[in-house]
C-alpha positions in Angstrom: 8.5 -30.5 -12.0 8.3 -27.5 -10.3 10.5 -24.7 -10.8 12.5 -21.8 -8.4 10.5 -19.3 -10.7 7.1 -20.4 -9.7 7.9 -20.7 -6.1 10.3 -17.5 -5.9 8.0 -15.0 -4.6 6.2 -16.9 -2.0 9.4 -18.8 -0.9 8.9 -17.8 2.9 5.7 -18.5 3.0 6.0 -22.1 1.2 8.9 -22.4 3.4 6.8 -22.0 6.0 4.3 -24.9 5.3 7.1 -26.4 4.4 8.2 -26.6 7.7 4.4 -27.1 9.2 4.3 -30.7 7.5 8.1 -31.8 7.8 8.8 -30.5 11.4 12.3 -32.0 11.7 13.3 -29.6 8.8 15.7 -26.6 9.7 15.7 -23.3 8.3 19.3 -24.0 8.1 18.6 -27.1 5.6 16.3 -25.6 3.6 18.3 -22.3 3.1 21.2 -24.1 1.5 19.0 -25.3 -1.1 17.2 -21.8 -1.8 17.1 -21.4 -5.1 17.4 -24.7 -6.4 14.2 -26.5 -6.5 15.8 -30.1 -7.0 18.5 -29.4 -3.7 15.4 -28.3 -1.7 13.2 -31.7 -2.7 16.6 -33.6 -2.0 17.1 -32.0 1.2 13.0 -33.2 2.5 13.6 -36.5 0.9 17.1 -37.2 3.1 15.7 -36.0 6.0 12.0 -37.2 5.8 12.5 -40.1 3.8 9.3 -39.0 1.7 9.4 -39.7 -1.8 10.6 -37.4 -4.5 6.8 -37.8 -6.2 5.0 -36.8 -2.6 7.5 -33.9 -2.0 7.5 -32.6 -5.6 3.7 -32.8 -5.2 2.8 -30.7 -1.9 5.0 -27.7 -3.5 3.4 -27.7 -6.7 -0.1 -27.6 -4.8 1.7 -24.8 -2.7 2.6 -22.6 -5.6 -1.1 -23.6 -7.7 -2.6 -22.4 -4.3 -0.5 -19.1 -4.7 -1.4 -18.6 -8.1 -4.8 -19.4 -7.3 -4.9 -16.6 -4.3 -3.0 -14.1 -6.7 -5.9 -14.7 -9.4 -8.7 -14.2 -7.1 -7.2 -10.7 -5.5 -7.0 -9.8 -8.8 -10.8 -10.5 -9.6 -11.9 -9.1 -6.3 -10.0 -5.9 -7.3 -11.3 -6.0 -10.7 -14.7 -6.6 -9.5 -14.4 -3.5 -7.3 -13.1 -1.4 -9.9 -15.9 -2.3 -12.2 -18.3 -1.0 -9.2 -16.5 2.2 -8.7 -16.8 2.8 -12.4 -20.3 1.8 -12.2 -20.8 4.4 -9.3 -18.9 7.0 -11.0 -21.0 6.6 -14.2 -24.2 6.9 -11.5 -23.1 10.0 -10.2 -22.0 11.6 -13.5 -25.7 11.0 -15.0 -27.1 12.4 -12.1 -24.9 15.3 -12.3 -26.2 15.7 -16.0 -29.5 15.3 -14.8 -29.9 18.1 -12.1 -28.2 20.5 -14.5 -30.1 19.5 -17.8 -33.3 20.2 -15.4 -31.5 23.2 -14.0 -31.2 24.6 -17.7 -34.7 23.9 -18.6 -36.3 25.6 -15.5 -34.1 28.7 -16.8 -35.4 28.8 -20.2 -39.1 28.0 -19.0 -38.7 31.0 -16.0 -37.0 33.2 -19.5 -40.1 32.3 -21.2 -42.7 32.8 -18.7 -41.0 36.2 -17.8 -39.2 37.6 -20.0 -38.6 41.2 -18.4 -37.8 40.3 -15.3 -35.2 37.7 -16.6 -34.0 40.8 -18.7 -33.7 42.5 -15.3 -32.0 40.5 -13.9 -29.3 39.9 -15.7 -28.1 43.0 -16.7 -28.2 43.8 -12.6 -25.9 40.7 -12.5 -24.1 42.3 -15.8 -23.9 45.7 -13.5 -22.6 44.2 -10.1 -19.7 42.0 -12.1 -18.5 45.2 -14.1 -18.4 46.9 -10.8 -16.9 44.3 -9.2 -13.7 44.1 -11.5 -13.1 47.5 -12.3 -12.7 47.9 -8.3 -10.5 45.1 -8.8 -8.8 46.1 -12.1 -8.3 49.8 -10.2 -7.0 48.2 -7.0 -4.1 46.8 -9.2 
């Protein structure tokens, strides 16, 4: 048997099918019983004159189909988490990649010249002392 917990969540929409298969069934009838899974099988048995098995049946295939609609959003969002990580994990090697090559063209340019390199970067060392003591004097 079936019970209010299983069926709580989804009760409008199992209300809905519900009402679908048992037309004659008011929204009226079936609210009196919410919340009470053995009022709400009464209620379609009176008015239907199904039997308890047959009704007790269609709602427990109506909450498994929940469950079994829950369970697969869940594995479609896990399986689209597990492809952003796998994504992420892509871009992040690139990244390491281009920087690792980035860092060895440096040393091999140092290497091949070192006097310009030298040049260089004390004219970068120059510009960025000038730079903040404009900025320090500015203050």
């Amino acid at each position: 048997m079936i019970t209010w917990n299983e069926i709580e969540g989804r009760w409008k929409q199992i209300k809905g099918h519900i009402q679908e298969r048992w037309s004659d069934l008011t929204d009226d009838e079936l609210g009196k019983a919410h919340g009470n899974v053995n009022q709400i099988v009464g209620t379609i048995q009176r008015k239907t004159g199904e039997t308890r098995e047959a009704v007790e049946n269609f709602i427990e295939e109506l909450a498994s189909n929940g469950q079994s609609v829950a369970g697969k959003a869940a594995e479609t969002a896990s399986h689209y988490a597990e492809q952003a990580s796998e994504a992420a994990r892509r871009g992040y090697q690139q990244a390491t990649q281009k920087v690792t090559a980035g860092v060895e063209h440096a040393q091999e340019t140092v290497r091949r010249r070192p006097v310009e390199s030298l040049a260089v970067a004390f004219g970068a060392g120059m510009i960025v002392g000038v730079v903040a003591a404009i900025m320090l004097r500015s203050k």
